[in-house]
C-alpha atoms as one frame of an Amber mdcrd trajectory, in Angstrom:
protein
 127.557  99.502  93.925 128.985 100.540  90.464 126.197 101.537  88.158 125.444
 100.344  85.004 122.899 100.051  82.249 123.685  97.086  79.447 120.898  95.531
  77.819 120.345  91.981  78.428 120.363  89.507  75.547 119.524  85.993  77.800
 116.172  84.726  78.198 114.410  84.715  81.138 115.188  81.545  83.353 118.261
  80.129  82.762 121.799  80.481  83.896 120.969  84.146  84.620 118.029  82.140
  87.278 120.745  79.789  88.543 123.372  82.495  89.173 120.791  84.648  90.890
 119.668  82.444  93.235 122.785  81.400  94.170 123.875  85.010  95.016 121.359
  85.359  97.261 121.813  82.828  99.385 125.383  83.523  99.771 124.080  87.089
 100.446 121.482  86.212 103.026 124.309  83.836 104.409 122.705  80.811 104.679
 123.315  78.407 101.827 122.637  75.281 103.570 119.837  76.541 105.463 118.024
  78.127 102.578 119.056  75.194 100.391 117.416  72.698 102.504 114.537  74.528
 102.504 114.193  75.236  98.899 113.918  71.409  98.553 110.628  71.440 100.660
 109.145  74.510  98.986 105.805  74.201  97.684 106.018  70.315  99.219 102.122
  70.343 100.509 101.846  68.487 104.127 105.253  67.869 104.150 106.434  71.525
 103.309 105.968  75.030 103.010 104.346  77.378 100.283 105.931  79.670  98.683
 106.205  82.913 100.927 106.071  85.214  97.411 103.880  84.885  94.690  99.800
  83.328  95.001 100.612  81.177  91.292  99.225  77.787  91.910 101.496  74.271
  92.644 101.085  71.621  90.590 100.307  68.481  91.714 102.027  66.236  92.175
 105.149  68.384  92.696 107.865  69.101  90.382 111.220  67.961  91.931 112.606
  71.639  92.482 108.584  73.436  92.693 110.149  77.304  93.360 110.964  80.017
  90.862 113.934  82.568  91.140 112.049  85.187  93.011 110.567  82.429  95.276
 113.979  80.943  96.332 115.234  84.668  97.085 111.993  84.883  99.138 113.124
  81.984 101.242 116.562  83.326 101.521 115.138  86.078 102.545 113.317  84.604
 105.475 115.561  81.935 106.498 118.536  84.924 106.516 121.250  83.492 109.221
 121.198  87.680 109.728 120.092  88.728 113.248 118.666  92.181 113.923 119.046
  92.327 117.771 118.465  95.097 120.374 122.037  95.463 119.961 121.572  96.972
 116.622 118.617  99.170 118.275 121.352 100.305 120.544 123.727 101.275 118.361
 121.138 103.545 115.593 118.430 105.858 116.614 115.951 105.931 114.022 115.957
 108.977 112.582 119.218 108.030 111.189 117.883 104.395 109.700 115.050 106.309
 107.883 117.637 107.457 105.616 118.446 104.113 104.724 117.383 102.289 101.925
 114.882  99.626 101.511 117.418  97.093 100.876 119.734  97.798 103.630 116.983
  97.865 106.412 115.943  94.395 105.505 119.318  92.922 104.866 120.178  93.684
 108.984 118.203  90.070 108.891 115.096  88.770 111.247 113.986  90.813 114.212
 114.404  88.371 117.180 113.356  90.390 120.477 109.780  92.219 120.480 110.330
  96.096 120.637 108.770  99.203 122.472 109.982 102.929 120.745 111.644 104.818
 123.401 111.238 108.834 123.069 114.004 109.641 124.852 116.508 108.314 122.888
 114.657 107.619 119.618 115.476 104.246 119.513 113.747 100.516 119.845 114.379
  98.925 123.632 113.502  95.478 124.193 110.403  94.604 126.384 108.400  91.621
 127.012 105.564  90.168 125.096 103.690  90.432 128.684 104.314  94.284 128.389
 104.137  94.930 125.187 100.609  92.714 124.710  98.686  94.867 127.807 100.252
  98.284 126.470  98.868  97.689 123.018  95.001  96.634 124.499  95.596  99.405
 126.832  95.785 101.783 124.528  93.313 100.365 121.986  90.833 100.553 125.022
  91.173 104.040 125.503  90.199 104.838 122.122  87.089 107.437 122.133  85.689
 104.569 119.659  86.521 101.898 118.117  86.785 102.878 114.671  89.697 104.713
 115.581  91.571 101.886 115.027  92.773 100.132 111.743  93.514  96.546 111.845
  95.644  95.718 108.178  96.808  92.606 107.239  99.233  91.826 104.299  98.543
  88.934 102.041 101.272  86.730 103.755  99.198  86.123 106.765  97.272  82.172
 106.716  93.801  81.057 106.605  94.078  80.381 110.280  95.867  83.846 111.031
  93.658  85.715 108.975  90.503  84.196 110.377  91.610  85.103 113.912  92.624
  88.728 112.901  89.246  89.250 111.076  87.518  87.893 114.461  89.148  89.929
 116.748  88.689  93.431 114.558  85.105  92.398 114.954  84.609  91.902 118.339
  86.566  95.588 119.081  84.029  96.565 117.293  84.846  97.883 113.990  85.050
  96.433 110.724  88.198  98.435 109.820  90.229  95.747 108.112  91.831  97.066
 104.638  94.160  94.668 103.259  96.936  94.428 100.158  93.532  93.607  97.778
  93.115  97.355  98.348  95.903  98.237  96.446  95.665  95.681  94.278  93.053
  93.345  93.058  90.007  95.040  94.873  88.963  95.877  91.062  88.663  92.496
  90.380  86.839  91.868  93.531  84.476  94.252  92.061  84.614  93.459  88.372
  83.801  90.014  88.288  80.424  89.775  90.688  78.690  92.165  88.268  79.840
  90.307  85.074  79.920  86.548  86.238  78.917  86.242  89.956  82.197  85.438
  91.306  85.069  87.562  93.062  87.970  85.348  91.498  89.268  83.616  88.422
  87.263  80.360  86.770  90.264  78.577  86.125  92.055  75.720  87.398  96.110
  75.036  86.606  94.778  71.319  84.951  92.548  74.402  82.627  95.740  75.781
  81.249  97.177  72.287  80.078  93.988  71.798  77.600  93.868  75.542  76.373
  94.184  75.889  72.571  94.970  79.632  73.207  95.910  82.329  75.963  96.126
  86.077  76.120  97.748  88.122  78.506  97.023  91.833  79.746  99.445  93.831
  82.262 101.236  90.787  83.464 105.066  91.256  83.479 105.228  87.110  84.655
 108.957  86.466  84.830 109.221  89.047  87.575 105.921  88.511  89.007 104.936
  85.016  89.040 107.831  83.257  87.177 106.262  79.581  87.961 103.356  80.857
  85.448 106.196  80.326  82.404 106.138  76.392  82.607 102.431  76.709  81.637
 102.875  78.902  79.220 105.756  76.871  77.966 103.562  74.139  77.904 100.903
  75.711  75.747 103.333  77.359  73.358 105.515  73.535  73.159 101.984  72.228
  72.187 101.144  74.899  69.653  98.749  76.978  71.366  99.177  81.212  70.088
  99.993  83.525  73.217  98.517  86.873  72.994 100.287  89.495  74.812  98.943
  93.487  75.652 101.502  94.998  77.639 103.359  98.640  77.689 107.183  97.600
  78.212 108.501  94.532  75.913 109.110  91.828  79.438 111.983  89.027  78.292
 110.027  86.378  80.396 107.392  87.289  77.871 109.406  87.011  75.192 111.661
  83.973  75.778 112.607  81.281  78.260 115.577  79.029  78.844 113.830  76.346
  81.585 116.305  76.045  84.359 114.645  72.285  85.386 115.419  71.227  81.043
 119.263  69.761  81.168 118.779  70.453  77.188 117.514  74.018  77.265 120.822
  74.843  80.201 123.448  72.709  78.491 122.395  74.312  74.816 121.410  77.426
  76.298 118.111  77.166  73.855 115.228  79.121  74.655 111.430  79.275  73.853
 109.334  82.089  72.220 106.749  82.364  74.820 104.501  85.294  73.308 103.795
  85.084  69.488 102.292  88.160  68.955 103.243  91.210  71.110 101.198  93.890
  71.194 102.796  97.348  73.337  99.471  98.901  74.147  99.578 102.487  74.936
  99.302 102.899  79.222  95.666 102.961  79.925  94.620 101.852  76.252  93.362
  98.587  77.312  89.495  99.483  77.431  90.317 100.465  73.406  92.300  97.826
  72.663  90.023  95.019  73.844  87.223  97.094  72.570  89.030  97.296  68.872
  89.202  93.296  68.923  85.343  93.471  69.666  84.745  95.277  67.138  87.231
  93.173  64.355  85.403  90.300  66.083  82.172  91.205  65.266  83.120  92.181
  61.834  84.442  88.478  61.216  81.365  86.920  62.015  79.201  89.734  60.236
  81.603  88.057  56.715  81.017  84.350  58.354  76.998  84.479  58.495  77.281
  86.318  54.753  79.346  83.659  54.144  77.299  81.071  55.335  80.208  79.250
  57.444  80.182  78.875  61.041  79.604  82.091  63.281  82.490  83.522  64.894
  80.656  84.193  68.032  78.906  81.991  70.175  75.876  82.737  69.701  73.920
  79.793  71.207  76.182  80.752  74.627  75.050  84.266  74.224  71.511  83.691
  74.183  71.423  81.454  76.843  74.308  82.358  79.529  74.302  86.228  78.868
  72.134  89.303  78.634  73.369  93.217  77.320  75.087  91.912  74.570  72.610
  93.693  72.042  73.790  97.049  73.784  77.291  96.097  74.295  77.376  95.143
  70.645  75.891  98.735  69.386  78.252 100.202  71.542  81.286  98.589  69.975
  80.035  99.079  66.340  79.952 102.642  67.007  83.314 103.271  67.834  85.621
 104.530  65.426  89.115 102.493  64.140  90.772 106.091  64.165  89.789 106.751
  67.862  90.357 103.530  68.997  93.916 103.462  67.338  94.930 106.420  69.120
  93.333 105.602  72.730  94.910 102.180  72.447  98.247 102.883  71.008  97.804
 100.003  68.205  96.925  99.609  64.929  94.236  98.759  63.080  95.719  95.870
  61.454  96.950  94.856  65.100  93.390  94.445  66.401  92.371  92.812  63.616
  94.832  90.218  63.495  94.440  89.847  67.717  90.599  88.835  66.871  91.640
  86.768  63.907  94.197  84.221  65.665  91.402  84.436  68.921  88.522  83.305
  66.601  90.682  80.859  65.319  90.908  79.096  69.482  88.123  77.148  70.595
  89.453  77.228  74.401  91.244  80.520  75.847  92.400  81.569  78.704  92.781
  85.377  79.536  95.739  85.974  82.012  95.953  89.587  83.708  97.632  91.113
  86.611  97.747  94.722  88.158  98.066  96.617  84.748  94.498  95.803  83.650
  93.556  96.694  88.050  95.592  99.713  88.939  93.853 102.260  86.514  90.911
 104.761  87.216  88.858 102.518  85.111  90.478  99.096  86.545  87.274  97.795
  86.921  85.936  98.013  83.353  89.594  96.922  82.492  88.543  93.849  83.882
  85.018  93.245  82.324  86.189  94.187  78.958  88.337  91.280  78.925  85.634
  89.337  80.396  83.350  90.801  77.593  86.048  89.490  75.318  85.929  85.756
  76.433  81.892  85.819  76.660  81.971  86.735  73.026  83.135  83.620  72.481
  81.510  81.356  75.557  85.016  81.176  77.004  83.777  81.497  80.420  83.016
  77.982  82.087  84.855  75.307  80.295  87.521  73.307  80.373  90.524  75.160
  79.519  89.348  78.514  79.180  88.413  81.086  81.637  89.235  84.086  83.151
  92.435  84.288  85.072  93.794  87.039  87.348  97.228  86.555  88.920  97.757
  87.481  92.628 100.279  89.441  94.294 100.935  88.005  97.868 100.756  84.417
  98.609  97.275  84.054 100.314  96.155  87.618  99.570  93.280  85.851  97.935
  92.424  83.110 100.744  92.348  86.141 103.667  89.560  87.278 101.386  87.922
  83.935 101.864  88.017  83.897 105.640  86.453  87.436 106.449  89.472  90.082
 105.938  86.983  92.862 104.157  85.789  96.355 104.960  82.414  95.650 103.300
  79.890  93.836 105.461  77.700  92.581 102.533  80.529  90.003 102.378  80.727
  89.192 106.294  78.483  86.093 107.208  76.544  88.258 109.978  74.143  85.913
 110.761  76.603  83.053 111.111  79.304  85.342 113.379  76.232  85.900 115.697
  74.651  82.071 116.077  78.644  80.888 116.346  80.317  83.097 118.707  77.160
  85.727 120.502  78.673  89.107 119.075  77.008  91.404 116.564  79.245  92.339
 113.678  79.667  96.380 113.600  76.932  97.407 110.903  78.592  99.683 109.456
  81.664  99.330 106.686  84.764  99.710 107.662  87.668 101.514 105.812  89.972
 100.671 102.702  93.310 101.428 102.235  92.513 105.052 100.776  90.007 105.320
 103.331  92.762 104.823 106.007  95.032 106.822 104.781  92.539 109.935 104.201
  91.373 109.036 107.798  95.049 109.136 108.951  95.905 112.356 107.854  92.948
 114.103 108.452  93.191 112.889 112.069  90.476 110.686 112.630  92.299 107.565
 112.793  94.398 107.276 115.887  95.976 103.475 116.125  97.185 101.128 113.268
  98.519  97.470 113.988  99.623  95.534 111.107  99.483  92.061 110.420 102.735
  91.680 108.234 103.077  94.454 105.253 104.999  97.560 104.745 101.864  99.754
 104.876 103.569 102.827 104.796 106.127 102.145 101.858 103.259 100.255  99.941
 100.985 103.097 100.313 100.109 105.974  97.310 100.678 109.803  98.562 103.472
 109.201 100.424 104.690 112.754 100.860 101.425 113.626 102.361 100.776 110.456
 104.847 104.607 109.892 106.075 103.656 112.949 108.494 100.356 112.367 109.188
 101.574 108.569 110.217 103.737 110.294 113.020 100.719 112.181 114.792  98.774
 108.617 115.360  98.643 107.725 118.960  99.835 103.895 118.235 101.481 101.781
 115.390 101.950  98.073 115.704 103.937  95.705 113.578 104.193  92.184 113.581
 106.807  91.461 111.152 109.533  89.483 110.648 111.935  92.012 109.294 112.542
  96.268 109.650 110.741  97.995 107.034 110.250 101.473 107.179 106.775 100.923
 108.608 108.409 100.057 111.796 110.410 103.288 111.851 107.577 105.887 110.303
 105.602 105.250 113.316 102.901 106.800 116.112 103.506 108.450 119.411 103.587
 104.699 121.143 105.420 102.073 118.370 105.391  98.371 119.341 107.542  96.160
 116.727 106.317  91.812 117.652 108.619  89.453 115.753 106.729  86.340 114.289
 107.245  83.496 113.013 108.039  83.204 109.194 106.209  80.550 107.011 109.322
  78.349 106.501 109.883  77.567 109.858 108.337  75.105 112.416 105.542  75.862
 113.964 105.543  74.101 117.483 102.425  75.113 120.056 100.812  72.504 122.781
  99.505  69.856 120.739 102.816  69.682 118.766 104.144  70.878 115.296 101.101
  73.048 113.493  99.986  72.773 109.690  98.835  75.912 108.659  96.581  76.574
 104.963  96.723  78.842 101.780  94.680  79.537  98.791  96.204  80.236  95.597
  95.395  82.387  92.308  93.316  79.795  91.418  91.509  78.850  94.531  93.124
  75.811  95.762  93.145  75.469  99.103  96.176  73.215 100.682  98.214  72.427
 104.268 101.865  73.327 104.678 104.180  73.224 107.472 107.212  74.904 108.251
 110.777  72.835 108.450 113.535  75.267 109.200 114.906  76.524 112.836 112.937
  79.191 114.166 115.237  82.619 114.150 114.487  82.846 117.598 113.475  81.959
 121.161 110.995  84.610 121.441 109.600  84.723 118.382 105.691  83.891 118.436
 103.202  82.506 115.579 100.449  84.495 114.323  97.907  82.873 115.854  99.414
  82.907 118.945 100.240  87.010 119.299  96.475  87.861 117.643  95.054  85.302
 120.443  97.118  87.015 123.227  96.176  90.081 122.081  92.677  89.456 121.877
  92.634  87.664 125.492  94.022  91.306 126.648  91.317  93.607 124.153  87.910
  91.852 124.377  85.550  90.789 127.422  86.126  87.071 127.959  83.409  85.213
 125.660  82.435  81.285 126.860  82.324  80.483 123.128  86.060  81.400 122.393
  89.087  79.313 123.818  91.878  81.289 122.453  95.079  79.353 124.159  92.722
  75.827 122.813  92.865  77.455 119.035  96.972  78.559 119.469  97.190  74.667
 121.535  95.678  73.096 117.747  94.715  75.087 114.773  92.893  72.368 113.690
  90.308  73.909 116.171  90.524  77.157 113.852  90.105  75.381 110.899  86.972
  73.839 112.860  85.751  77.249 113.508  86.308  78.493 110.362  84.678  75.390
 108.762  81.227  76.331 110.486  80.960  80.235 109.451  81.837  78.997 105.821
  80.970  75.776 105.304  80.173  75.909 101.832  83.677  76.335 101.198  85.388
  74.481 104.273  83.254  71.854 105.033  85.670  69.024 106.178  88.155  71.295
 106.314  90.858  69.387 108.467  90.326  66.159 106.427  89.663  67.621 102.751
  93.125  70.026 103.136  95.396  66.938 103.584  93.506  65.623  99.729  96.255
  65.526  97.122  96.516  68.727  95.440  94.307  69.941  97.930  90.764  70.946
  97.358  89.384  74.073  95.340  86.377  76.783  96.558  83.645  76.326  94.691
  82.571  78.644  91.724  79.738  79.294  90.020  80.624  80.466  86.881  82.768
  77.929  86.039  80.199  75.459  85.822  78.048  78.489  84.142  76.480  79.248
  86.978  76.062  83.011  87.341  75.279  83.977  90.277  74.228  87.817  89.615
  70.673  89.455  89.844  69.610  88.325  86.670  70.838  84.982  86.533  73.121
  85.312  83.937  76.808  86.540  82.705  76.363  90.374  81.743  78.413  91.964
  79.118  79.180  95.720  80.252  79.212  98.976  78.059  82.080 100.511  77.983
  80.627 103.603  78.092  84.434 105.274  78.454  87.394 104.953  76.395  89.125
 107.691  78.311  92.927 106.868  79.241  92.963 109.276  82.576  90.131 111.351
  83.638  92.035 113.631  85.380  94.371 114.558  82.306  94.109 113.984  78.775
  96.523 114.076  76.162  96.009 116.801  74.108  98.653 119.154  71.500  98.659
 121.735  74.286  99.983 119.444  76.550 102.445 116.989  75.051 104.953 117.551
  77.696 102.661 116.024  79.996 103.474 112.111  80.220 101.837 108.873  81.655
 103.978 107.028  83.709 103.586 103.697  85.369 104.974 101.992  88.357 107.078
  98.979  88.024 108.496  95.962  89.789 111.884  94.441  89.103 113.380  91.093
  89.096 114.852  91.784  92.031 111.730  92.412  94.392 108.620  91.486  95.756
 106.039  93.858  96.367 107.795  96.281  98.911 110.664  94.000  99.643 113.720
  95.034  97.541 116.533  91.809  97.377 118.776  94.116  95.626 119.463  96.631
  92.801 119.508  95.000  89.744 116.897  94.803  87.213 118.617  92.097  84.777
 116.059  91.650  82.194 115.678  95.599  81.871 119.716  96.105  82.116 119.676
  97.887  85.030 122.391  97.574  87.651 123.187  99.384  90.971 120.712 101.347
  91.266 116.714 101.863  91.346 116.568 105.778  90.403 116.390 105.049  86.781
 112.858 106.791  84.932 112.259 104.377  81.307 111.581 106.546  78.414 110.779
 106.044  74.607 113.775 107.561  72.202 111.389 109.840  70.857 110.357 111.631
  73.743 114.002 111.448  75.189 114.662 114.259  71.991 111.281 116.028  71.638
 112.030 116.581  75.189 115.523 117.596  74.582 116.597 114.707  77.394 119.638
 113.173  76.885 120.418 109.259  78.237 121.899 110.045  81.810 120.495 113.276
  82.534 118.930 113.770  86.105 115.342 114.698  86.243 112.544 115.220  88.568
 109.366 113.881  88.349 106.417 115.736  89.333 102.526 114.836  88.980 100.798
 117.059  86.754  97.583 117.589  88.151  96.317 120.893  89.862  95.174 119.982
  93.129  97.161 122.635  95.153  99.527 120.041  96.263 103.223 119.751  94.853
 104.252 115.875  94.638 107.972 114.617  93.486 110.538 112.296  92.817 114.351
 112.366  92.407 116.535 113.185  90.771 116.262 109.769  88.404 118.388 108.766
  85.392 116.985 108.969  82.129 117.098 105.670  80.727 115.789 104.599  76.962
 113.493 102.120  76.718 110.840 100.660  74.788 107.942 101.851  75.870 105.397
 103.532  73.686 105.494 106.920  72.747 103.963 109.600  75.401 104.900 106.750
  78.248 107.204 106.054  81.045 108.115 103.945  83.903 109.621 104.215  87.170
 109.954 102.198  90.642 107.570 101.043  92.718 107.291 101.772  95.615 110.076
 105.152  95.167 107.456 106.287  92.718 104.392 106.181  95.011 104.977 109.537
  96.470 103.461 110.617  92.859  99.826 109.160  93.169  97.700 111.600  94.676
  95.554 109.533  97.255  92.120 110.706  95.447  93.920 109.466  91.921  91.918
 105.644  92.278  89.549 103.614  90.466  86.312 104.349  90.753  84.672 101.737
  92.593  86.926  99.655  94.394  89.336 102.885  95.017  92.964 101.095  94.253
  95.413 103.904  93.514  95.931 103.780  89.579  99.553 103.425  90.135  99.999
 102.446  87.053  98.333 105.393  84.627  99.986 108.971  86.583 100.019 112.420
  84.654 103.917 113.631  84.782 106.277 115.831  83.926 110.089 115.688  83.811
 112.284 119.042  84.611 116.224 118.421  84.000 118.031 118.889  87.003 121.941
 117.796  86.828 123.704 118.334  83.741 125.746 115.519  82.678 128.390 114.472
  80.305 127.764 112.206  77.518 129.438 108.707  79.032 126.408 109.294  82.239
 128.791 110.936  85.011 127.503 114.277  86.355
């Protein structure tokens, strides 16, 4: 594909939407198929939900309820493609690890399941008989259970994920990281210690009674485009939208609704964020602190004043305790060092606390640039700081709200898939099935992949994901991955996962979401929960892509029928026969949450987990919300910015328009004006010629840190942006090979992908039109 770099002047949405969409279901070859099935997207009961994004459905549904990115997701799965033993037969695969993300997954759905053969380097088909009693063979001969890693993506269902957790368990190990690791697992930390709760407080019927919203690292039109009709919504009804983010994102900017006849036929558009604020990378903790601190200066004027307070004050003193030390801290910090850890001005602070004080109801939106930071967690409970200031925690139509990657990434959460045993219902596992749950905690994903490459982890089987590509340190664990004694996949597509694999590789073809589910009893429902904790039934409708595909369910059951000692409490062929019988079991080790379960998921719009804090009911030690010190307003602890090194850079990992998560649907980034290619590095004009960089030069990218270990990318295209000063951007996941696996948050230990000390070094000399 020709390249080519032309900004874009559309909105987001729009005939650029349309046009997309229809491309890629003439790409994926299956424009009736995927068509059809577009129409029952995000149908609850009588459809399926959304295989991409975790944004929540309304209810009742719209009459086309998918976004651009989820209708390529469904193209993507319902793919007429075929990848066959045929094509197994005709590449070995050290030649298809040269190919590209794209063209791997565009060979279509895996149909046959697939043993690696040594001799010829190449995938031969074998049965599911074989293949099933290889795999609990060689998980049997493991010195010890924790050996083993058992990962599951956030695609996999309630029922799925349930059945995965129980049979990790029951091996005997509680090794279960999951996408949250590299994700969200800071606000799975985060939010217990503020407000008692792992998730968001808001509803979608919160958003259409907020006076005001603010959003932090969220680029939404690539992300979670279904998001903009709220926000439409608020801003058509008055309501200011805040926005903190590095990179200037159109669908933050403005967007033409492709459901409004007027807004396509006039080609109108609406300003979605009022005020746009580029905060530095990693300058959040400053920024949110600087509004503090203008916030607490407005209601210092307002009591002088004698006019009503600024804060809440009545919600402080009964809902919270720390503010007294949260407050000194704040007062203490200067405007001139928070303007230059933030990357904002004085004046921009101010006027962020102004228009907030001026909102009775907010909503704070974030994603993974608040999570994805060394100090991702206090990201997170800044902003919550932020709304407590104000009692915007726990009523209607304000709240905290952080948007999910991967469509039930949050619901697996729900159902058991966790390391940590503090959050496994021991006591419940043991009365309900007669096991004891391993003690001890199992592994995250940077747990795994240290225990990979120093050896100590011999067998991986995946549950869905693209664990290798989605994984930081790439350089170092692609050849630790090889030396494992066994890698399992069930997928529904070639990733390179499937061909960066152990001594032993097994490849088992599932099921996708959108298609029909048919076991014993009949067709199955299977359940999600969303961003915002709904909890709903969906079915599939399209053609399987094969005979021998199998569900979920059905290949975790057969593989734990082959693994574990036969237990009289467990009927795994009953539970594939009816998930309703999961749901029953799941029901009883949570029924707090699932009570009812097969009755209350067929309720309209589903039902929702309940939530403490919400209802301003904290459940933490000391009964209350807690505002946290800062105590840090450091951008990277592993380098800082400093006159001696100005050549070092922080660069950030992005997403474009044209993927989800790992999967790549093409390479085009049309909002950024990117076109043919991914190997593109976003720089500010400024330190394009301090660097003496010119637009189309090649560079290479290289971490800066000392840790005896040399870690690169390229060569990638130097491509103006804007992006503050002493920034960049680049690719995920191409970029990932530059995280060093000990470069995480603190606590929860996701890889700060998005806050990484580089530098650039010039390596092709080009001519001034971009041609070497």
């Amino acid at each position: 594909m020709t390249q080519k770099f032309k900004p874009y002047r559309g909105a987001s949405g729009g005939w650029g939407s349309a046009y997309s969409v229809g491309n890629i279901l003439l790409r994926e070859r299956t424009p009736f198929v995927g068509a059809h099935a577009l129409l029952k997207q995000n149908r609850p009961i009588e459809g399926f939900a959304c295989v991409s994004c975790a944004w929540a459905k309304p209810h009742p549904s719209k009459p086309l309820a998918f976004c651009e990115n989820g209708a390529k997701a469904t193209a993507w799965e319902t793919t007429s493609l075929r990848c066959t033993p045929e094509f197994f037969a005709r590449h070995r695969l050290s030649e298809l690890r040269n190919w590209s993300d794209y063209d791997l997954e565009q060979q279509g759905r895996l149909t046959h399941p697939l043993r690696w053969d040594a001799d010829s380097d190449r995938y031969l088909p074998v049965t599911w008989e074989e293949a099933i009693a290889e795999i609990a063979a060689e998980l049997k001969a493991l010195e010890h259970p924790d050996e083993a890693v058992f990962y599951a993506s956030g695609r996999a269902s309630l029922e799925a994920s349930y059945l995965w957790q129980l049979l990790a368990r029951m091996y005997g190990t509680n090794n279960l990281p999951d996408s949250s690791n590299m994700c969200h697992e800071s606000t799975s930390v985060a939010l217990p210690e503020s407000i008692g709760v792992p998730v968001g407080t808001v509803t979608l019927n919160d958003f259409a009674h907020a006076d005001g919203l603010m959003i932090f690292g969220h680029n939404t039109s690539s992300n979670s485009p279904r998001l903009l009709h709220e926000l439409e919504a608020a801003r058509e009804r008055g309501a200011p939208i805040l926005t903190f983010n590095p990179l200037r994102e159109r669908g933050l900017e403005r967007f033409t609704d492709p459901q409004s006849p007027t807004q396509m036929l006039t080609g109108s558009s609406i300003v979605i964020s009022t005020h746009y604020h580029q905060v530095a990378i990693g300058g959040d903790v400053a920024a949110i602190a600087g509004i503090c601190k203008a916030l607490l200066a407005l209601d210092d004027a307002a009591i002088e004043a004698g006019t009503a307070r600024v804060l809440d004050s009545a919600f402080i003193a009964q809902h919270t305790q720390g503010f007294d030390a949260f407050e000194q801290e704040i007062r203490g910090y200067a405007w001139e060092t928070l303007e230059r850890r933030s990357g904002l001005t004085r004046g921009a602070m101010e006027a962020a606390a102004t228009v907030y004080a001026s909102r009775e109801r907010v909503i704070a939106i974030y994603g993974m640039g608040l999570t994805q930071h060394r100090h991702g967690v206090l990201n997170v409970q800044m902003l919550v700081n932020l709304l407590l200031a104000r009692g915007n925690i726990g009523k209607e139509g304000a709240g905290i709200c952080p948007v999910r990657g991967h469509s039930n990434v949050q619901g697996q959460r729900t159902v058991g898939i966790t390391e940590k045993v503090e959050m496994v219902p021991v006591d419940t596992l043991r009365e309900q099935f007669g096991f004891e749950v391993p003690p001890k905690d199992g592994v995250s994903t940077v747990d795994a992949c240290e225990g990979i490459i120093a050896g100590r982890i011999k067998a991986f089987v995946s549950l869905g994901g693209n664990f290798v590509r989605a994984a930081p340190d790439t350089g170092q664990l692609e050849p630790a991955w090889s030396k494992l004694r066994l890698t399992v996949q069930i997928v529904t597509k070639l990733n390179r996962s499937t061909l960066v694999h152990g001594q032993k590789a097994y490849i088992l073809p599932c099921l996708g979401r959108t298609e029909i589910d048919t076991q014993a009893s009949g067709e199955q429902q299977h359940t999600t929960e969303d961003s915002t904790a709904c909890i709903r039934a969906w079915r599939g409708v399209a053609k399987p892509a094969g005979e021998l595909l199998r569900s979920e369910p059905a290949i975790i059951a057969a593989l734990a029928k082959a693994l574990l000692p036969a237990n009289p409490r467990i009927d795994w062929d009953a539970w594939v026969a009816d998930y309703g019988l999961i749901r029953d079991a799941i029901a009883t080790t949570y029924p707090d949450i699932f009570h009812d379960f097969n009755v209350r998921m067929l309720e309209p719009g589903g039902f929702h987990k309940p939530l403490g804090a919400s209802q301003r009911q904290w459940e933490t030690p000391s009964g209350k919300a807690q505002f946290i010190v800062p105590g840090t307003l450091a951008v990277n602890d592993d380098v800082e910015q400093s006159p001696e090194r100005r050549e070092v850079l922080n660069l950030m990992t992005i997403r474009s328009n044209d993927q989800f998560n790992t999967t790549v649907y093409g390479d085009n980034d049309r909002f950024r004006g990117i076109y043919g290619t991914r190997s593109v590095i976003l720089l500010h004009r400024n330190d394009m010629a301090r660097l003496s960089l010119d637009e189309g030069d090649q560079v290479q990218v290289s971490t800066a840190v000392d840790d005896g270990i040399h870690r690169s990318v390229g060569p990638l295209r130097v491509t103006p942006y804007d992006i503050p000063e002493g920034c960049c951007a680049g690719y995920y996941p191409e970029c990932n090979a530059l995280v060093p696996l000990w470069h995480h948050e603190e606590k929860a230990k996701v890889p700060a992908a998005k806050s990484i000390p580089v530098t650039l070094r010039r390596v092709i000399a080009v001519t001034g039109n971009g041609n070497p």
